[in-house]
C-alpha positions as CSV (number, residue, x, y, z in Angstrom):
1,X,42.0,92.3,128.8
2,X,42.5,89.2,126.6
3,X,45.6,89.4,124.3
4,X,45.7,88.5,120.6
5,X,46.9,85.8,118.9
6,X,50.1,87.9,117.9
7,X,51.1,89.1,121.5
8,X,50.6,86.0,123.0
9,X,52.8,83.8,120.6
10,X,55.5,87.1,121.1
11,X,54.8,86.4,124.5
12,X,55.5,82.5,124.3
13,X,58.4,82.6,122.3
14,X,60.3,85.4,124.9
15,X,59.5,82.8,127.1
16,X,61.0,80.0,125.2
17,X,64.2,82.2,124.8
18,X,63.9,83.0,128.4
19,X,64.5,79.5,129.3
20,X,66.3,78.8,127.0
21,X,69.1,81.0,128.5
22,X,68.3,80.3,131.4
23,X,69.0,76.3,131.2
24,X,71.9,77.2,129.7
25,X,73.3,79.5,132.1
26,X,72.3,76.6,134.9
27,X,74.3,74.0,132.7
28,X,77.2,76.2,132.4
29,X,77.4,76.8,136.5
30,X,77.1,73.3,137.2
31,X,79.9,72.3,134.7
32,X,82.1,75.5,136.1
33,X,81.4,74.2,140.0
34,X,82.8,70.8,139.0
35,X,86.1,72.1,137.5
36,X,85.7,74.5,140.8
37,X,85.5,71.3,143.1
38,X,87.9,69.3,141.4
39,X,90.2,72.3,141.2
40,X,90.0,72.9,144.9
41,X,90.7,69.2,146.2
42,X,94.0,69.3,144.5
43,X,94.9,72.6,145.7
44,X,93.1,71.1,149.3
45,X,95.2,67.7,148.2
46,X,98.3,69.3,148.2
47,X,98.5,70.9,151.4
48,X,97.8,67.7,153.0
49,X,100.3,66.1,151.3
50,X,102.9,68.0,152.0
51,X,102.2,68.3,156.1
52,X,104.2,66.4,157.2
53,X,103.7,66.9,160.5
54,X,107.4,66.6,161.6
55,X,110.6,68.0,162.6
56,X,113.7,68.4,160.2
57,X,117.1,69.0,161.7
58,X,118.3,72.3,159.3
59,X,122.3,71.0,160.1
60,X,121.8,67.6,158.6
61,X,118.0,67.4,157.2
62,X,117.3,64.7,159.4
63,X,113.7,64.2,160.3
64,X,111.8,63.4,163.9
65,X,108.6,62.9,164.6
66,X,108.7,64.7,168.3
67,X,110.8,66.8,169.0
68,X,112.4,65.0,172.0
69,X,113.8,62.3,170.0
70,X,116.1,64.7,168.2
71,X,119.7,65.2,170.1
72,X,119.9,68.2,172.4
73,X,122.1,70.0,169.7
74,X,119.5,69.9,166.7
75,X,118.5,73.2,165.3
76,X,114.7,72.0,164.4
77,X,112.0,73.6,162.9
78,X,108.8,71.8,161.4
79,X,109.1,70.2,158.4
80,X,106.3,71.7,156.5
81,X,106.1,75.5,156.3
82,X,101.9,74.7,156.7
83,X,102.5,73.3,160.0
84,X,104.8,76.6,162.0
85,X,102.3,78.7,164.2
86,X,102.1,81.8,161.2
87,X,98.7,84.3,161.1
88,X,98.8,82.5,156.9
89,X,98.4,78.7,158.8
90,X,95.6,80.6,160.9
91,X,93.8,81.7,157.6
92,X,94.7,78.4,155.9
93,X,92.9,76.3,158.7
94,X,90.4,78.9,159.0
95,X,89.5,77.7,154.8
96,X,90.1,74.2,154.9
97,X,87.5,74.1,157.6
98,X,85.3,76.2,155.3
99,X,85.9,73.8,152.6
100,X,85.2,70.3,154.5
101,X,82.0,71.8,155.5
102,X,81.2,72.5,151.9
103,X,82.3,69.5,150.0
104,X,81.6,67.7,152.7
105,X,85.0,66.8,152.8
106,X,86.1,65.7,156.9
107,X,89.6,65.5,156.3
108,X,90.2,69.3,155.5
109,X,88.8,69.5,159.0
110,X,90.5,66.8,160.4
111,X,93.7,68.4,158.4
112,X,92.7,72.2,161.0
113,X,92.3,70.4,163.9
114,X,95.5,68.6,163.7
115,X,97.6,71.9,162.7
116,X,96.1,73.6,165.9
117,X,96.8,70.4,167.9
118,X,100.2,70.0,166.8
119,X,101.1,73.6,167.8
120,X,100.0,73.6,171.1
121,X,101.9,69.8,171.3
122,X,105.3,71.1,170.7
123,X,105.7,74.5,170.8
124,X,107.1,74.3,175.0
125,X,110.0,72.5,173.2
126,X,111.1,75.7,171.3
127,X,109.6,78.3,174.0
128,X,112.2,76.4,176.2
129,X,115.3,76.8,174.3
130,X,114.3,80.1,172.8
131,X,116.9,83.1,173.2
132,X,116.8,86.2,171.5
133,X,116.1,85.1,168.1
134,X,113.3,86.9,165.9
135,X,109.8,85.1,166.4
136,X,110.0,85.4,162.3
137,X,112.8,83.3,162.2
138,X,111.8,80.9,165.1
139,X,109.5,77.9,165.2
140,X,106.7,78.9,167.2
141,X,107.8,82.0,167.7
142,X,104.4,83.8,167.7
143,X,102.6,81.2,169.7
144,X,105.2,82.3,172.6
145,X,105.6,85.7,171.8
146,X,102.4,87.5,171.4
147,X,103.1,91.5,171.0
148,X,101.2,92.2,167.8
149,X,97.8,91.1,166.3
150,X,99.9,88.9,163.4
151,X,100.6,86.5,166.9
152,X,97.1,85.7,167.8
153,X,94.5,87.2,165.7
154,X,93.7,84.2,162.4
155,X,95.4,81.7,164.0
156,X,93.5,82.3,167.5
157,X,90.4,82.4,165.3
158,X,91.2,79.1,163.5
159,X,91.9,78.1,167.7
160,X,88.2,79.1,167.8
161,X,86.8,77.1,164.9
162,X,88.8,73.8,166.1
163,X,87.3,74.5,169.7
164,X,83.9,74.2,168.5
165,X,84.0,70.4,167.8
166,X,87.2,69.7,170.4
167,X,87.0,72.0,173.5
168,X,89.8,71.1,175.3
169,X,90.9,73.3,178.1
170,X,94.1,74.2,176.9
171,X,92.4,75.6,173.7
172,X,90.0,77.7,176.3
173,X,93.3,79.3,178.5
174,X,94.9,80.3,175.1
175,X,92.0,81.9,173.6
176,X,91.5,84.0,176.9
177,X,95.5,85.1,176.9
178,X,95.0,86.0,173.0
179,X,91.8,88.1,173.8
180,X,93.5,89.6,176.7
181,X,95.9,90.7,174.2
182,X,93.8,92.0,171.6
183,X,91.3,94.0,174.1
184,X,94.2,95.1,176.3
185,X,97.3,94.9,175.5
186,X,97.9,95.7,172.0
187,X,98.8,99.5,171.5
188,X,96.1,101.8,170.4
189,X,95.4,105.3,169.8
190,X,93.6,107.3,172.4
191,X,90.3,106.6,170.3
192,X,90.9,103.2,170.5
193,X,92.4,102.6,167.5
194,X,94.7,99.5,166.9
195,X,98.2,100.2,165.9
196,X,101.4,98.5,165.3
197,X,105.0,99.4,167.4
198,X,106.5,99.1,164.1
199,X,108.3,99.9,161.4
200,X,107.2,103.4,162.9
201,X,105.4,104.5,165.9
202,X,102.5,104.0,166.2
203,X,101.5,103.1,162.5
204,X,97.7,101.9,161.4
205,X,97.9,98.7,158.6
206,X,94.8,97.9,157.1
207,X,96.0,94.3,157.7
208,X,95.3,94.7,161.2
209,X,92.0,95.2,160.6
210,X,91.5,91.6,159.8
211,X,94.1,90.6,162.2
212,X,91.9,91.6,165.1
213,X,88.4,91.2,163.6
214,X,88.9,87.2,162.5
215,X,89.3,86.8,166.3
216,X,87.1,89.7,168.0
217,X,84.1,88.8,165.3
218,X,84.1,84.9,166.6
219,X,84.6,85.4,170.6
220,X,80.5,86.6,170.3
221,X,80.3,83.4,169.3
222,X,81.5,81.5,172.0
223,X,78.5,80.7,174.6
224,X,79.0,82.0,178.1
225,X,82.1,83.8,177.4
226,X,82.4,86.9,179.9
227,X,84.7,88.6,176.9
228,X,82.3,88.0,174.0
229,X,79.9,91.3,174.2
230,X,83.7,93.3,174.6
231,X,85.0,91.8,171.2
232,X,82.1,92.5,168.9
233,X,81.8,95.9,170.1
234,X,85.5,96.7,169.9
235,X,85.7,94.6,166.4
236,X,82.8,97.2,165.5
237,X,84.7,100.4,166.7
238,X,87.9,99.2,164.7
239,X,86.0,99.2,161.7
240,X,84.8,102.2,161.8
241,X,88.0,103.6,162.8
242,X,89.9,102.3,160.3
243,X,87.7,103.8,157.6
244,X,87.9,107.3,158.6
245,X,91.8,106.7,158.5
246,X,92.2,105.1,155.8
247,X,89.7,105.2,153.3
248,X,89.7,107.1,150.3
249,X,86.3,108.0,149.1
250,X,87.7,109.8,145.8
251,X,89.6,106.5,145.0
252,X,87.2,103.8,147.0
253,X,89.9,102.6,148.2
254,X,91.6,102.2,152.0
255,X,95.7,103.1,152.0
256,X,98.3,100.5,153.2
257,X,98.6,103.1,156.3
258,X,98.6,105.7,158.8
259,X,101.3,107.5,160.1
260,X,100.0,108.3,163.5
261,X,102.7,110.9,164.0
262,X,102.2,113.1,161.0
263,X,98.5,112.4,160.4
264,X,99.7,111.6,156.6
265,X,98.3,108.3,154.8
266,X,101.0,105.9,153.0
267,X,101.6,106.2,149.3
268,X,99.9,102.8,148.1
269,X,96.9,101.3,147.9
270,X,97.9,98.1,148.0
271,X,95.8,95.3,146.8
272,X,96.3,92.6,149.6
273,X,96.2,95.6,152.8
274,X,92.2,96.6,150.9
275,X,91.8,92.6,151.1
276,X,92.3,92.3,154.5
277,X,90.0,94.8,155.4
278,X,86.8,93.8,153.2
279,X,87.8,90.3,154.4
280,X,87.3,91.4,158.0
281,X,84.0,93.5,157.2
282,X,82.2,90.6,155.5
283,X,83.4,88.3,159.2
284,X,81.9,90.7,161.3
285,X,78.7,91.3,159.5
286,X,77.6,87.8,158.7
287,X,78.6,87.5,162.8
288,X,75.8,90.3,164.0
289,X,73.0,90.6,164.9
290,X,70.5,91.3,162.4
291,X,68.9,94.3,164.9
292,X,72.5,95.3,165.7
293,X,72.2,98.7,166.3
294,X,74.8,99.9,163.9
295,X,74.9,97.0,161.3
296,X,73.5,99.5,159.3
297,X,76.4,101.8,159.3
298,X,79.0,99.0,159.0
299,X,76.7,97.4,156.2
300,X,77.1,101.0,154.4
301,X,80.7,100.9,154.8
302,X,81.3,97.6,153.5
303,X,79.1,98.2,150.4
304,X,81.4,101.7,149.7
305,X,84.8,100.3,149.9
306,X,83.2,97.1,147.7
307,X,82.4,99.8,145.0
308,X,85.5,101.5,145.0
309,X,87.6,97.9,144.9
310,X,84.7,96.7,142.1
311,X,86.6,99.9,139.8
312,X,89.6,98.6,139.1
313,X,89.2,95.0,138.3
314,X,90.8,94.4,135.3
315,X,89.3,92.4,132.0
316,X,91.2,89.1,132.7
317,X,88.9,88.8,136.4
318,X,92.0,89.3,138.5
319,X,93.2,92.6,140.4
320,X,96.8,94.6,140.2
321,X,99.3,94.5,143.3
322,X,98.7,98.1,143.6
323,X,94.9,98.7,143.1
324,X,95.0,102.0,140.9
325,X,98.1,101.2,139.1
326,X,97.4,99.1,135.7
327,X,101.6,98.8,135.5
328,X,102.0,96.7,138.4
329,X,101.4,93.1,138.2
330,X,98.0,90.9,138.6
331,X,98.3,89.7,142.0
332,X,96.0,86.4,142.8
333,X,95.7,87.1,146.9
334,X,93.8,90.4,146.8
335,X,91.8,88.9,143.9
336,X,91.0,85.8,146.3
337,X,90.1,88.2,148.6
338,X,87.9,90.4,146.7
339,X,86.2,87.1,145.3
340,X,85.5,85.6,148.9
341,X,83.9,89.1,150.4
342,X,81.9,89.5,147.3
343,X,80.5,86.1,146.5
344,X,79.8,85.6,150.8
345,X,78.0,89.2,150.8
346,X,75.9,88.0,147.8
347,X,75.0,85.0,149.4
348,X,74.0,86.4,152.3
349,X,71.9,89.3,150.9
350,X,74.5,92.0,151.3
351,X,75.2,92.8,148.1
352,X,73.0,93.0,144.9
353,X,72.8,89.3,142.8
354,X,74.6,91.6,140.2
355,X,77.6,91.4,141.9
356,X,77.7,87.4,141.3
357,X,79.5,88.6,137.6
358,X,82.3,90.0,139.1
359,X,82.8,87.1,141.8
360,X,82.6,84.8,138.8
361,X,85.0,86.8,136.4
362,X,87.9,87.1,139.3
363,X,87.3,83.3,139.6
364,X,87.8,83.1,135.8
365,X,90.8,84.5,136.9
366,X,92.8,82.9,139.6
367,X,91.9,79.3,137.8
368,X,94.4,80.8,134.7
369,X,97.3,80.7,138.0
370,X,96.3,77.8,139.8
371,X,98.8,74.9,138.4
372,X,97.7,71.4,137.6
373,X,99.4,70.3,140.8
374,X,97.9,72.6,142.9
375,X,100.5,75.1,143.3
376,X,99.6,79.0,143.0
377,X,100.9,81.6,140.9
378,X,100.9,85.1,140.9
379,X,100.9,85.6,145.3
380,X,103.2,88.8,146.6
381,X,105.3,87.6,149.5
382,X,104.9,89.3,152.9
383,X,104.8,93.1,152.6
384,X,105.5,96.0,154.6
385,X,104.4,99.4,154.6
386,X,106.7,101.3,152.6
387,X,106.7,105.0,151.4
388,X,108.2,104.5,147.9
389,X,106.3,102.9,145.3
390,X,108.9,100.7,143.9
391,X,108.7,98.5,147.0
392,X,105.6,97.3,146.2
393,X,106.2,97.2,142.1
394,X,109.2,95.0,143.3
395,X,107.8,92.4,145.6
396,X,108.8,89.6,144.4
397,X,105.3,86.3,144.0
398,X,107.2,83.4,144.4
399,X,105.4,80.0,143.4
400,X,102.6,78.8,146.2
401,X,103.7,81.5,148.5
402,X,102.0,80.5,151.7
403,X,100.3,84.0,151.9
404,X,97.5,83.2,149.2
405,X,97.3,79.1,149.7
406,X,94.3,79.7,152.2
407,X,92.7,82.4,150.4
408,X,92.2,80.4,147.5
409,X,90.6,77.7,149.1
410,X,88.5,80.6,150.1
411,X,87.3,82.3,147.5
412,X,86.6,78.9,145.4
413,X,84.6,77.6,148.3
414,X,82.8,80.4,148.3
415,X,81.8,80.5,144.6
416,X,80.6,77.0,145.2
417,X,78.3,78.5,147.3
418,X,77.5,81.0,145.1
419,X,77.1,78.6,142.1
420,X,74.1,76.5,144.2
């Protein structure tokens, strides 16, 4: 049926408005991905800057370039914090990667690929004169000393990532020990289960879901690899573990812990813990299949504990340290965390386009604690699981805490994505 004059000039003119808002809203992305971009290569920038890729003498503070060219009674450690073999430096290569490819940037890659390289260059030095000291406290202490999934499980993924461009064999033999580790050695529950030996036997962290999946979700990856069929399904049976331990479906949300011994849940629903574990969801998804037989399960998982986080962010973009507690402070890692899952699922089809508004507002967030410089506000320091509150109130952020420095790079990487 024809329409009248009247209709169709309503017609035209909702157009017109249409695109209108529609140019406008294009205009607006395209300014907000250029302050994104230019954002991200100083934060990018400054990591680079200050990897030094060195030794310092904590006696005098004199510096060496190897190792052996300090005297035999030095008490090194690497210079830069970014440049130690820490499950952070695994993530933080694991996103400067992500970035370079984006950009296209090939020193952010280069930058991995060196980190990784320098690791496995030195770290004999210190496995050598290594006593008793805590792997925390000691250079290369986890590249040595692999008993939990913190050792080997981002920075053996970020091993993985490097490998792809620069297979050398020494990369292959550690990747196999790591995997041996994760698929064998690590305790479990008699479901299978990972679980840590500490604070408490044997405890579940939602961390560890991450810790094991960044590593498990990539080995399928690896062409030829006897081990690869192992990790995905084991990567898959962890998640689904670790929801029906931890998640809450009245809150949404997945607690800090498990207390294997009383069946009890921890007290806190802590921001960065939930982070970890939607960060390891959206890895193993975008890594199967897509006539996995249980993708949709995992798929239905994901998009539940992505409602439930979606709750509680607050009005200024960013989340709270403690996810249901509007008293505790607005923590940027979680947030990063939150905005990286989100804005990947969107661009790969997993979540609604609707979801793009709250990827964009937690951006809107973390730029207000990103410095001129590059340095980061607003990151809790490492965290235990703890059974009071407080703890967690308490932790202190302290400025470009190495925790969130990768996460960052992240989540803004990502909402480039999003934004073209």
């Amino acid at each position: 049926m024809a329409l009248s004059k009247v209709e169709f000039s309503k017609r035209k003119n909702s157009f017109a408005v249409y695109l209108i808002i529609a140019l406008a809203i294009s205009a607006l992305s395209a300014r907000e991905a250029g302050d994104t971009e230019k954002i991200l290569r100083t934060v990018a920038g400054a990591v680079i800057k200050d990897a030094t890729f060195q030794f310092i003498d904590r006696q005098n503070g004199q510096r060496y370039a190897l190792p052996a060219e300090a005297p035999s009674n030095a008490q090194l450690r690497p210079e830069s914090r970014y440049n130690d073999w820490r499950y952070w430096n695994g993530v933080l290569n694991l996103a400067m990667i992500r970035l370079g490819d984006i950009l296209p940037e090939p020193s952010y890659r280069d930058f991995a690929a060196r980190n990784v390289a320098f690791g496995f260059d030195n770290y004999r030095y210190f496995e050598d004169r290594h006593t008793s000291e805590n792997k925390w406290d000691y250079p290369f202490g986890q590249f040595f000393i692999m008993e939990e999934l913190d050792d080997c499980g981002a920075m053996g993924a970020s091993v993985i990532e490097v490998s792809r461009s620069d297979p050398k064999s020494r990369y292959g033999q550690y990747l196999e020990k790591a995997a041996a580790h994760i698929l064998h050695r690590q305790a479990r529950l008699e479901d299978g289960t990972l679980v840590r030996s500490f604070p408490r036997k044997w405890t579940l962290w939602a961390d560890d879901l991450y810790m094991s999946i960044s590593f498990l979700s990539r080995m399928g990856e690896i062409e030829g690899w006897s081990l690869a069929n192992k990790g995905i399904e084991n990567a898959v049976c962890q998640v689904i573990n670790f929801h029906k331990y931890l998640f809450d479906e009245k809150k949404g949300l997945m607690c800090h812990n498990w207390y294997s011994d009383s069946g009890q849940p921890g007290v806190a629903y802590w921001g960065r813990a939930n982070g970890w574990a939607i960060l390891a969801q959206i890895d193993l998804l975008e890594r199967l299949p897509a006539d996995y037989p249980r993708k949709d399960t995992l798929l239905a998982l994901f998009r539940r504990h992505v409602e439930g986080i979606v709750r509680y962010q607050s009005e200024s973009g960013l989340w709270h340290q403690l996810l249901d507690k509007d008293d505790s402070y607005l923590e940027t890692s979680c947030t990063a965390m939150f905005i990286y899952a989100i804005a990947r699922a969107v661009n790969h089809g997993y979540l609604s386009p609707d979801y793009r508004s709250v990827a964009v507002l937690g951006w809107q967030g973390i730029l207000t604690k990103i410095r001129p410089d590059g340095q980061i506000e607003g990151v809790c320091t490492g965290t235990s699981i703890s059974d009071d509150l407080k703890d967690y109130y308490v932790r202190p952020a302290p400025l470009n805490d190495v925790h969130g420095i990768g996460l960052v790079i992240l989540a803004g990487a990502e909402i480039l994505n999003l934004s073209r």
